[in-house]
Each structure stands twice: as structure tokens, then as C-alpha cells.
N, C-alpha and C positions, 0 to 999 in steps of 0.2 A: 448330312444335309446342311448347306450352308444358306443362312435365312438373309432374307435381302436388309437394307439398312433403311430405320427413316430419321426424320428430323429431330434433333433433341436439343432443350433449352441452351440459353448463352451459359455457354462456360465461361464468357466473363462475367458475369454477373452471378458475384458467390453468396450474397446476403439475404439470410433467408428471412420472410416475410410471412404476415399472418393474417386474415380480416379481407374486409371490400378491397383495401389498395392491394395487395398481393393479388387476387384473383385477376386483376387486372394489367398488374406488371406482369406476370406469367402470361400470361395472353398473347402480349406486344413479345416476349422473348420466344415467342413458339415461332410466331410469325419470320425473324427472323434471324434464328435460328441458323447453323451452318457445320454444326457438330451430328456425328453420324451415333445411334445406338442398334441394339439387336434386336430386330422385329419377331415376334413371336406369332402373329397373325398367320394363317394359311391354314395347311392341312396338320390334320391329327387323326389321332386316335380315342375313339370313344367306346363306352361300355355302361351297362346296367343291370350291375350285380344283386343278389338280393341281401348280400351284408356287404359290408365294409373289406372284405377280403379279396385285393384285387387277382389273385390268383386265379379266381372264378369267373376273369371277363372272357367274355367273347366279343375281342376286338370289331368295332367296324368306323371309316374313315367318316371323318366330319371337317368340316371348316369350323377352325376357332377366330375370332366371336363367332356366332349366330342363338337367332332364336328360339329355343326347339319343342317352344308351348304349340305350336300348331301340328307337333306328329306325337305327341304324348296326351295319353289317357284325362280325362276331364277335372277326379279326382288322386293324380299323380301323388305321388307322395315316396319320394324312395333316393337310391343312391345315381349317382352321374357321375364317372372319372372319366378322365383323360390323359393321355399322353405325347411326350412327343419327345424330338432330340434336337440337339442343337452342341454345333461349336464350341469351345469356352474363349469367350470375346479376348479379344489382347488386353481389353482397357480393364478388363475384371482382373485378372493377373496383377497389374497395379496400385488398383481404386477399390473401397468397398463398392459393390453394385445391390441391389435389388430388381428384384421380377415386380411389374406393375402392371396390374389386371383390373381396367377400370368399372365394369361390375360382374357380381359373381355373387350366388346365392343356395342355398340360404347358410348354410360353412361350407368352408373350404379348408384342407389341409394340402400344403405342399411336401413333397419331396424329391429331391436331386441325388440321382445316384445310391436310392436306397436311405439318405439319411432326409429326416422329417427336418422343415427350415420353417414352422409355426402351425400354428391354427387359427383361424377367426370366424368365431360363433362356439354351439356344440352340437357335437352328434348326436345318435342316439343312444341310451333315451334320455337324454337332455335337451334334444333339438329344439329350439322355437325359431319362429317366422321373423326372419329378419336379414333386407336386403344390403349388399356391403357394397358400397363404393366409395371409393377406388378400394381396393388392397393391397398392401405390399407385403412382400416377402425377403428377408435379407436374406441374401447370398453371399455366403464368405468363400472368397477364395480357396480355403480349408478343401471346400466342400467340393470343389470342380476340378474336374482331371484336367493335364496339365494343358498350357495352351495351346487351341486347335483340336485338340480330343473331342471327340464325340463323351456328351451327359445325357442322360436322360431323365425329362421332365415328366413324373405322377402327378397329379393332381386330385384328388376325392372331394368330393361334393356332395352334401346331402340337402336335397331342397324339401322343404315343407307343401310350396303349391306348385304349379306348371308351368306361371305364369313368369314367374325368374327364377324358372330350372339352370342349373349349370352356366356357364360361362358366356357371357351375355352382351359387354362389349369393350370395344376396344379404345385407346392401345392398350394390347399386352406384348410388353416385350421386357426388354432387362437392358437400366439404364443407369447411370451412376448413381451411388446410394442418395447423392444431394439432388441431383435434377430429381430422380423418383419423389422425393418426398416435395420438392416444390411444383412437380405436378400433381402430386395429391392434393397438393395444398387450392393449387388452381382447380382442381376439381370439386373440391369441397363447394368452395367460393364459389362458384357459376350452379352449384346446387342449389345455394342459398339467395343469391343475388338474382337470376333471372327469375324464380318465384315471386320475389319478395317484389320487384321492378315492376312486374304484370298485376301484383296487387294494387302496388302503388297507385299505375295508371286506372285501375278500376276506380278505385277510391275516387280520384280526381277526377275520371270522367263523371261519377257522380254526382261530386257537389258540385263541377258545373255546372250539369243537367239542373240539381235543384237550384244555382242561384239565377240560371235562365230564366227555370220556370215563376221565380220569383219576380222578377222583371218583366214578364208578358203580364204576370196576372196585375200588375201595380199598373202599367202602361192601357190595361183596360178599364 
């Protein structure tokens, strides 16, 4: 199956950044943006086994992202894997690459072609409640038949509640090791900054309110 292309950060711009200003230079380089990566979005394959052993799925098709607290049990608590396939990109053959899966809960372990490429969180019985985004996965060349071959992507999930069961949203695709980690990086940053921004304006609408009302009551 060959996955359609989407926009990926300036390749000229190599200098990686950190903090409020980076969230926002990554932003302006999405925008635009003229370099092609491998979209991972679409169709897949999902399953819910009752250990860790994907032997024992019984596959059925899903779109990756989506949400899937609304067709799962109230008190969910269990495993979510997926699969799928895909090409081995030209530019990965050259470049270190990474898989970038902006959320995903509560762990997740990847593997390509049989070999494990990390894990982030723990399973069971370590597991605790804890959602990730972004996550990355590095992909070494190593590990991807050669190029234009068909790979195949597992992926294992064990969520704690229902509510950010399994792979949740997007993008996930596989992008140079450097853009992946500066859209991590802008994602982090827009985690942090639009909260922090809508506090801010709270606050402020505040003490204007109080220094209004300070000013009617003195004006009476």
C-alpha cells in the first residue's frame, strides 16, 4: 500500500530550537513548508487482546487517529494494538527518520518488521495513567527492508481509562529524525503556551473587571 504525502517542516531551516520562540518558529515553517513526508493516517488494523501477545488478535479495520472512548466499555482498562504497512520511504534509506504519533496512551511499544524500536510508559503490571504526546520512535534504516519494500508497522497500547484509549491523534507519519523532533518540539510548545495564554487573558480580564469596578465605586 503506498501512503499519500503531506507537508513537512523547512528543510532549510536546520537549527533546532527550544521554549515559547521555537513553538512558534515551527509554526511559520509548517505553514510553509514544500518538503514531502510519509503520512501514516488512514486505514489499519486493530485488536483487543486480553495480554500482550499479539498472536491472539482478531483483527478488525479502524482509521488511525480516531477516538474510540465512545464504542469502549465505561470502566475500559485493557490492551489496544494496531497495525499496518507501508513502503520504506526513499529519504529513510539516506536520512535517519522517526515515526511521529502526536497522542497515544496510556504506553505504547512499537515494532517494525518484528524488531521492538522503544517503549514509552509501562505495561503491565507497572502500568500507570499517563497521556503521551507527541511520541517518537526512531527508525533506523537497519531496521527497514530495502527501499520500496513493503514493512510492517505493530504497535501495542495499554490504556488505563477509555478516555485516551489507543491512538488518538494526528499526525502520525514518519518524518526526518530532525523535523520529527522539531515537531515534537512545537507540539510540546502549543501544549504549554495556549494554556498558559488563556490563563493569562483570564487573569487580565480580571483585574480589569476589579480596577473598573474600582472606578464606578469612587465615581459614585
Amino acid at each position: 500500500e503506498v501512503f499519500e504525502t503531506v507537508p513537512s517542516l523547512d528543510h532549510d531551516s536546520r537549527n533546532l530550537c527550544g521554549g515559547v520562540y521555537c513553538s512558534f518558529q515551527l509554526l511559520s515553517e509548517q505553514r510553509t513548508s514544500t518538503g514531502t513526508e510519509t503520512d501514516l493516517a488512514g486505514s489499519w488494523e486493530m485488536c483487543f487482546p486480553a495480554s500482550g501477545d499479539a498472536s491472539r488478535c482478531d483483527w478488525i479495520n479502524v482509521h488511525v487517529p480516531s477516538d474510540l472512548s465512545s464504542s469502549l466499555p465505561n470502566h475500559f482498562q485493557g490492551w489496544v494494538f494496531y497495525r499496518t504497512s507501508f513502503l520504506t520511504p526513499n529519504h529513510c534509506v539516506s536520512e535517519p527518520c522517526s515515526i511521529f504519533i502526536k497522542e497515544i496512551g496510556d504506553s505504547a511499544e512499537a515494532y517494525i518488521n518484528g524488531r521492538s524500536l522503544g517503549r514509552h510508559g509501562d505495561f503491565p503490571p507497572n502500568a500507570q495513567y499517563a497521556k503521551h504526546y507527541p511520541v517518537l520512535f526512531d527508525l533506523s534504516r537497519h531496521a527497514l527492508r530495502p527501499s520500496q519494500n513493503s514493512n510492517e508497522l505493530l504497535i501495542k497500547t495499554y490504556s488505563m481509562k477509555k478516555v485516551q484509549a489507543g491512538i488518538r491523534g494526528g499526525p502520525v507519519g514518519i518524518f526526518s529524525a530532525r523535523d520529527a523532533f522539531k515537531l515534537a518540539q512545537w507540539t510540546i510548545g502549543m501544549n504549554v503556551v495556549v494554556p498558559l495564554l488563556g490563563f493569562l487573558g483570564l487573569f487580565l480580564f480580571a483585574v480589569l473587571a476589579m480596577v473598573m469596578a474600582g472606578i464606578y465605586q469612587e465615581s459614585d
